[in-house]
N, C-alpha and C positions, 0 to 999 in steps of 0.2 A: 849069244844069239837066241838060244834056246827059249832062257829066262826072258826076254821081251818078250818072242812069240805067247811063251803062257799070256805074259801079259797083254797082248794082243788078244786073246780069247777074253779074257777078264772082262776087257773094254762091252766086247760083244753082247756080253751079259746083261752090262748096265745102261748100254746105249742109249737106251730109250730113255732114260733118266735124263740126259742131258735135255738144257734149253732148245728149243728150236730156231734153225739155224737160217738167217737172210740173207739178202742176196748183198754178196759181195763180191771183190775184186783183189787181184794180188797183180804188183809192176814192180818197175825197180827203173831208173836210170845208171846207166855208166858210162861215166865222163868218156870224154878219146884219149885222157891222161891216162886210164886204166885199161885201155885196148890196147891190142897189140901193134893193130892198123893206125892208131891214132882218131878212129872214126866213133863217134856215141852213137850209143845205143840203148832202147828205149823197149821193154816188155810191158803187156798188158792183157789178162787173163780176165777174161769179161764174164762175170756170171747175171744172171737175170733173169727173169720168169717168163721171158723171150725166146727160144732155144734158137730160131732161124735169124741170120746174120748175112748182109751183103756188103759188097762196097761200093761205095757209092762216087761216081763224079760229079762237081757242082762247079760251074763258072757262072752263078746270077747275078754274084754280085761280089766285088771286091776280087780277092787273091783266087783263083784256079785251085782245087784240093781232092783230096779223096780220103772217103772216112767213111768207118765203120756204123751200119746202122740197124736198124732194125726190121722186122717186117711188118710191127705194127705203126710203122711208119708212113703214111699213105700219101702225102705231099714231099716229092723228090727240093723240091723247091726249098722249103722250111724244115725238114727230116733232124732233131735233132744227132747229134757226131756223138762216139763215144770213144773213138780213138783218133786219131788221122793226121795227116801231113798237106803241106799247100806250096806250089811253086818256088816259093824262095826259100822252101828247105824247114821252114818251121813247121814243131809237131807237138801234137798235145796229148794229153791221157787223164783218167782221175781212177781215183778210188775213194767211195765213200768213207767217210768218216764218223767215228760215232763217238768220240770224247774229246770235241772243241766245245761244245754250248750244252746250256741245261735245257735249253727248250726244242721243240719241236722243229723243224728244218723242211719248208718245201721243195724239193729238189729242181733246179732249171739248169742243170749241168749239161744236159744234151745240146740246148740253146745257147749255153755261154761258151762251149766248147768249138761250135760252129762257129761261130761269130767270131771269136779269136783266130780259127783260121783262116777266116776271109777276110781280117783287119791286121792281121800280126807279121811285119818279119824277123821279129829279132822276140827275146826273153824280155828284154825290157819296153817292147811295144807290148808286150802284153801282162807286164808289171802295169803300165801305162792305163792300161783296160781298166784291170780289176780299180785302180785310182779312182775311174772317172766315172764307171758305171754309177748307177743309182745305188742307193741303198733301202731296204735293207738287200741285198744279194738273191737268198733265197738258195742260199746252197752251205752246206757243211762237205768237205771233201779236201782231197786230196791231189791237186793239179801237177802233171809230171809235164817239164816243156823243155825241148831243146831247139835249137836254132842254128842254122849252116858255119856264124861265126865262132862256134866252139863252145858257145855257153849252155848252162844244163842246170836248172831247179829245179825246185818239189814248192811248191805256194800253197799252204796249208788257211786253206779261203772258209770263211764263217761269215754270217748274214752284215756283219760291220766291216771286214776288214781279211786282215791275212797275213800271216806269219811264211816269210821267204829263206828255203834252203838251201844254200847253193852249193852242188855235188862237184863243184871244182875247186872248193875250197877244204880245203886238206885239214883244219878247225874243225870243220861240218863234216866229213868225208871223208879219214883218213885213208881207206883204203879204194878212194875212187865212184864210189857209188853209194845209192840208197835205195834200201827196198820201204815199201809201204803194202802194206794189206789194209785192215779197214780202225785202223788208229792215227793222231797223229804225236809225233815227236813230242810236240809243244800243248801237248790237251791235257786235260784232266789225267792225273796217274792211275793207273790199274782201270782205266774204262777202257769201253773199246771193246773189237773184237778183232780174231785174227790172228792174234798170236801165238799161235802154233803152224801156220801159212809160215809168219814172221819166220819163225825159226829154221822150219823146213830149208827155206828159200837162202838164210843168212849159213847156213849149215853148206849149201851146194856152193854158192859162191865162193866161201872161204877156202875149197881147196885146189879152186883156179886162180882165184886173185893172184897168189903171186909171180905166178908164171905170164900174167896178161891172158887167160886161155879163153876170153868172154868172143863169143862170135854169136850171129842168129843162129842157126844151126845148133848151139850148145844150149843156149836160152830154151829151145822151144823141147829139146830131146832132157835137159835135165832143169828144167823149171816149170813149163809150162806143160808138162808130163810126168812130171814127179810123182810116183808112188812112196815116196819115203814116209813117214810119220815119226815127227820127229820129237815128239814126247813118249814115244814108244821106242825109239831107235826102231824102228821096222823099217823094211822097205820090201814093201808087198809083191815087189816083182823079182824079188832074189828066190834063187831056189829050196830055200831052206822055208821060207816061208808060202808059195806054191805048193808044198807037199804037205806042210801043218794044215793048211786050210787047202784040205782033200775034197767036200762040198762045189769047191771052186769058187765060194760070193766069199768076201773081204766087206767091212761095215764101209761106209762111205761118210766118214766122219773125218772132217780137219784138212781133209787133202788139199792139194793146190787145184786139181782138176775135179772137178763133183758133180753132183744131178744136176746144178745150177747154171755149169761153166758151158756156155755158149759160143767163146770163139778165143784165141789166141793171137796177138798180134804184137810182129817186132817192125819196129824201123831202125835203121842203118842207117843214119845223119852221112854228113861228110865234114873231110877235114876243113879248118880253115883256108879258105881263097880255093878250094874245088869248087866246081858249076854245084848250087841246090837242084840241078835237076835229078842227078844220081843220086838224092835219098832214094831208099828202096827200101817198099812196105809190102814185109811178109805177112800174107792174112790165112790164117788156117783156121776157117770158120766153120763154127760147129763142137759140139765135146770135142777138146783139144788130142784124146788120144786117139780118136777116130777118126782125125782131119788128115788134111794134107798142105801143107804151105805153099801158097803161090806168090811170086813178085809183082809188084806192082809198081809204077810210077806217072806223077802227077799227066809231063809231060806226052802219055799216052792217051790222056783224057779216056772217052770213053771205051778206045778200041784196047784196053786191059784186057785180061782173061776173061771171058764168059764164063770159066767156069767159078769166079768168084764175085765176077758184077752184079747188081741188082738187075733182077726181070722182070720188065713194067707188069706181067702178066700175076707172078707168084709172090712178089717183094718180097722175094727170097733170091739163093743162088745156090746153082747146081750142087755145088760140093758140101753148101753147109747143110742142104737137104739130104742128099747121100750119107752123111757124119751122121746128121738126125736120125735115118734109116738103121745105120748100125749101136747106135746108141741105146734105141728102143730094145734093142734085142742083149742086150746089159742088163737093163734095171725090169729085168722080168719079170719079178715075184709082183705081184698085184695086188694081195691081200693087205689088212693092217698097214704098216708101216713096209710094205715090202720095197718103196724105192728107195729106203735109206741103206740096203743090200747092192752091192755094186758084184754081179757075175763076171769075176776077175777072171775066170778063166777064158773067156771072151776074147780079153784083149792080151793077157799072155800067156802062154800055158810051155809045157816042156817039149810038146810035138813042135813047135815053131810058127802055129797055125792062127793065133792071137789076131786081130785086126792091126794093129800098134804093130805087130814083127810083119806081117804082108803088106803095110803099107808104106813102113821105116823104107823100104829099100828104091821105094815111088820116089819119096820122099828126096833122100841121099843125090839120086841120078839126075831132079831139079835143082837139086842145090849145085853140084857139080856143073849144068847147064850155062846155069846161070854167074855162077861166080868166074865160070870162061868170060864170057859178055863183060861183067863189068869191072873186070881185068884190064880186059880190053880198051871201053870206054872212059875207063880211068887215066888210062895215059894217051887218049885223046879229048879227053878235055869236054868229052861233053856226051849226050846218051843220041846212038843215033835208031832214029826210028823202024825205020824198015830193018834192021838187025833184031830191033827188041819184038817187031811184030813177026819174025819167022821166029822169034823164041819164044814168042807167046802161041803161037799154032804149034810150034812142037811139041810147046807143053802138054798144050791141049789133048794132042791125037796121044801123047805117052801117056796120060793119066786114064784119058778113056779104054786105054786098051789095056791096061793093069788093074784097072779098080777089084778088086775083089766082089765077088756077091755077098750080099745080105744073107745071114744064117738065121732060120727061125726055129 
């Protein structure tokens, strides 16, 4: 352990050496053949030069949905999605890609990704899409889709066409799932970026898969919060590495969550012949270690959480503003290169006093809420409302009255 940490200092030295880093994404799909529940499950760690995140409901046209969007968003109507689910259970994701094509790539994922929600029930209606749309596309990425009847790809989309993975085929998927950071399978060899996300992410997985231990709860606390580095073997939040880096900032190079990373989102499909109403979209919007996850479902339309809806007024939402408030007080050095410094003592330190350990236990006590609920609704067949709206006020008044202040 010792020998990484040196080498953890090393890194620090040359940091600044490295390329400069864009914005990107880290997901993964896992089939229900690799749950324990039998249910897929769907991550996506959104980075962007956006930091505020809401979510959004739309019925203007087509399928009923909720998706992740932005605040430079300003037409609720047209808003491109960059995560999200729609009535019948289907749900979408992407991660850019940077070694399918030699040329340049204008990106209209936010618009293709809506449009699929509001057109899509199944993986193959929106196999169906990509067929018919126009070409050229106008996107290079990575599309992560599942859908209520148990089916799960990754559709690796470039300005002509698109290379389709299907994570239920044990060929493609031996062990149930696929992760994507910002490469893809089938692109050019050694391009890309991302591959040390890649590893990170294939590193945490490998020592649940066999036991089936994949739940949202586990996604968002050891993927989409991951300190590990995994070309270092580190993991910045062990205590052996707390104490080497006595200053308290850790460089913010490679991780799964970074100056970039703007929100964290899981959905929970459902089994084959369950109601699509019970997908349930976890949004912890905001730097993922300084969020909180809230549930969400379509069939709630607008009356969701306010503390994670979009407000006509901020085209933002409460919590991802709160996440932003304590984020800022992270990346505090301001000189030169000072944001590429992450004040890791911030978010975890040995007193207990970290934002990530006073808000984990917020956290824990909604997930416990809520997995009573749809417990419940699961073996009646279907989500009832007025149940889900005293869980949504409970959540409410519990988060408000836990949230931690802001440290300056």
């Amino acid at each position: 352990m010792k020998h990484h940490l040196y080498t953890a200092l090393l890194l620090c030295a040359i940091f600044f050496a490295s390329t400069a880093s864009s914005y990107a994404c880290s997901t993964i799909i896992i089939s229900g053949k690799a749950t324990r529940d039998g249910r897929p499950l769907m991550w996506k760690n959104s980075d962007t030069d956006n930091p505020r995140h809401s979510l959004l409901y739309a019925d203007h046209r087509g399928y009923p949905f909720l998706g992740i969007i932005r605040n430079s968003s300003k037409n609720e109507a047209t808003a491109g999605v960059w995560a999200g689910t729609n009535a019948e259970g289907f749900s979408i994701m992407n991660t850019m890609s940077y070694n399918l094509t030699d040329s340049a790539v204008t990106s209209r994922n936010g618009s293709l990704m809506r449009q699929a929600l509001e057109r899509c029930r199944t993986v193959d209606d929106f196999q169906h899409m990509l067929d018919t749309l126009p070409r050229p596309l106008k996107v290079e990425t990575n599309y992560g889709v599942i859908d209520a009847q148990g089916n799960a790809a990754y559709f690796e989309t470039f300005n002509n066409g698109y290379r389709k993975l299907d994570v239920n085929d044990p060929a493609v998927a031996p062990s149930g799932y696929l992760i994507y950071t910002n490469f893809s399978y089938t692109g050019f060899y050694d391009r890309g970026q991302g591959y040390i996300r890649y590893q990170t992410a294939m590193y945490e997985t490998a020592k649940v898969a066999p036991n089936r231990g994949f739940t949202p709860q586990w996604i968002l606390n050891k993927l989409a919060r991951s300190y590990y580095h995994s070309l270092l073997g580190v993991d910045f939040a062990s205590p052996e590495a707390m104490q080497l880096f006595a200053g308290g900032y850790i460089p913010d190079q490679d991780l799964i969550p970074r100056h970039s990373t703007a929100s964290a989102t899981v959905i929970q499909g459902v089994r084959p012949g369950e109601n699509p109403e019970l997908t349930t979209l976890w949004a912890a919007l905001g730097y993922p270690p300084c969020a909180i996850a809230i549930p969400a479902w379509v069939k709630l339309a607008r009356n969701n959480s306010p503390l994670v809806m979009r407000n006509a007024d901020t085209r933002s939402s409460r919590l991802s503003d709160q996440a932003e408030a304590y984020k800022q007080t992270l990346y505090d050095v301001k000189r030169g290169h000072g944001d590429a410094y992450l004040h890791f003592s911030q978010v975890y330190n040995a007193e207990g006093t970290g934002y990530r350990q006073l808000l984990q236990p917020i956290e824990e006590h909604l997930f416990n809420l809520t997995n009573h609920r749809l417990n419940k609704w699961r073996t009646d067949g279907k989500l009832s409302v007025k149940e889900a709206q005293l869980l949504i006020s409970e959540t409410e008044h519990y988060v408000e009255e836990h949230l931690p202040p802001v440290r300056f």
